[in-house]
C-alpha positions in Angstrom: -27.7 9.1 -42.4 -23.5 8.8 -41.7 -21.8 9.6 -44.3 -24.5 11.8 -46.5 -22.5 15.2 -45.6 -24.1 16.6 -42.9 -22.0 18.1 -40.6 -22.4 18.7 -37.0 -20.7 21.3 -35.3 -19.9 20.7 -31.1 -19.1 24.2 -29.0 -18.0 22.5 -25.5 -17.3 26.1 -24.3 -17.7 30.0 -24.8 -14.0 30.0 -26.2 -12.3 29.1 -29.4 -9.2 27.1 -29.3 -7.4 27.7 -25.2 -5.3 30.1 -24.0 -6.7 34.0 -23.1 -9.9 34.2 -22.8 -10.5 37.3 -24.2 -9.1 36.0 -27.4 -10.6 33.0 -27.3 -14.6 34.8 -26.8 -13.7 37.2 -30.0 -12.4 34.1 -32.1 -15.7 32.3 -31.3 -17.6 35.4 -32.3 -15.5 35.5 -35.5 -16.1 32.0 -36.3 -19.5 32.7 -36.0 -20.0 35.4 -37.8 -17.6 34.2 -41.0 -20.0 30.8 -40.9 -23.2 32.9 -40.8 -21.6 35.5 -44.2 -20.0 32.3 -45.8 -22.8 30.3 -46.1 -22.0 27.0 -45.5 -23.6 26.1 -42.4 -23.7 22.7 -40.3 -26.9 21.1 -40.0 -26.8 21.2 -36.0 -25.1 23.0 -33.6 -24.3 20.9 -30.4 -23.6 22.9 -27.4 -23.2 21.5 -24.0 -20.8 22.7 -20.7 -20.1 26.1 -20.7 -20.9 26.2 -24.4 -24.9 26.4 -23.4 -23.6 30.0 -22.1 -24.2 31.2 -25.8 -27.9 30.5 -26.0 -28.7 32.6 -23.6 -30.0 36.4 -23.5 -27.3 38.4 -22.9 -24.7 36.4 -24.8 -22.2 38.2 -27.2 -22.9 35.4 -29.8 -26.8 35.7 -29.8 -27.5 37.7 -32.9 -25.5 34.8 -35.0 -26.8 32.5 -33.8 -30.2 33.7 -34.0 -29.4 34.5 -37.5 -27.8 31.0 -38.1 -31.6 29.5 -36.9 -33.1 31.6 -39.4 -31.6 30.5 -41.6 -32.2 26.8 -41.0 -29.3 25.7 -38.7 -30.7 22.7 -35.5 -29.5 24.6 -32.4 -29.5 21.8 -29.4 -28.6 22.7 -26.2 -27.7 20.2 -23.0 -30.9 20.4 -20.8 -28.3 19.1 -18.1 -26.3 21.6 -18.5 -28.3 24.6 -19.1 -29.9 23.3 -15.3 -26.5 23.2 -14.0 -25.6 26.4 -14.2 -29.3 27.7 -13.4 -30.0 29.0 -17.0 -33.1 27.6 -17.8 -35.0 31.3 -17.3 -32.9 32.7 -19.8 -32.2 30.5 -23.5 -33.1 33.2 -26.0 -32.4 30.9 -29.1 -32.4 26.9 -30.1 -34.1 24.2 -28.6 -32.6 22.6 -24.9 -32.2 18.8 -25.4 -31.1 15.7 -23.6 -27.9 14.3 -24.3 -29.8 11.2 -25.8 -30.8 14.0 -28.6 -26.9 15.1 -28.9 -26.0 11.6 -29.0 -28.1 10.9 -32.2 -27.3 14.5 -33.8 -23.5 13.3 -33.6 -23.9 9.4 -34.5 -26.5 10.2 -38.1 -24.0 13.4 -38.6 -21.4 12.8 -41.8 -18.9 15.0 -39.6 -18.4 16.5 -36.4 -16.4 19.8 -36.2 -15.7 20.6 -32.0 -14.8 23.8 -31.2 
């Protein structure tokens, strides 16, 4: 229901904030791992671009987000995009979704944080 305080959270890419790359991949990871030890965590996690990198084996953010499942967070991932980029062999965690499912997660959310 809008407004009831869930929260969505929308990773576009496998960066935080633009600029060096590098940076940008150990911010996320930060981010990540703070959310995961401060436990207040979104109800959904919305990834779609280059963002659906992160739900796939091999990624540097898998263990949080794994853990961040555990523990209850939606992880949806852009079917689309996870079949652009060939990855559909290799999501390790969440569920892959069509954008009508990211759509709804964003339009019943209470707010929407994009990385």
């Amino acid at each position: 229901m809008p407004g009831s305080g869930s929260c969505v959270l929308v990773i576009a890419g496998e960066t935080m904030g633009q600029g060096d790359p590098e940076l940008g991949r150990r911010l996320l990871g930060n981010f990540l791992h703070a959310l995961e030890a401060g436990r207040r965590f979104p109800d959904t996690i919305c990834f779609y671009n280059e963002g659906v990198r992160l739900v796939v084996q091999g990624s540097p953010a898998l263990q949080n987000l794994q853990t961040l499942e555990a523990l209850g967070v939606r992880l949806l991932a852009c079917r689309t995009c996870i079949e652009f980029y060939g990855l559909g062999d290799r999501v390790a965690v969440g569920t892959v979704g069509t954008m009508a499912d990211i759509v709804a997660a964003l339009f019943d959310a209470g707010s929407v944080i994009r990385l």
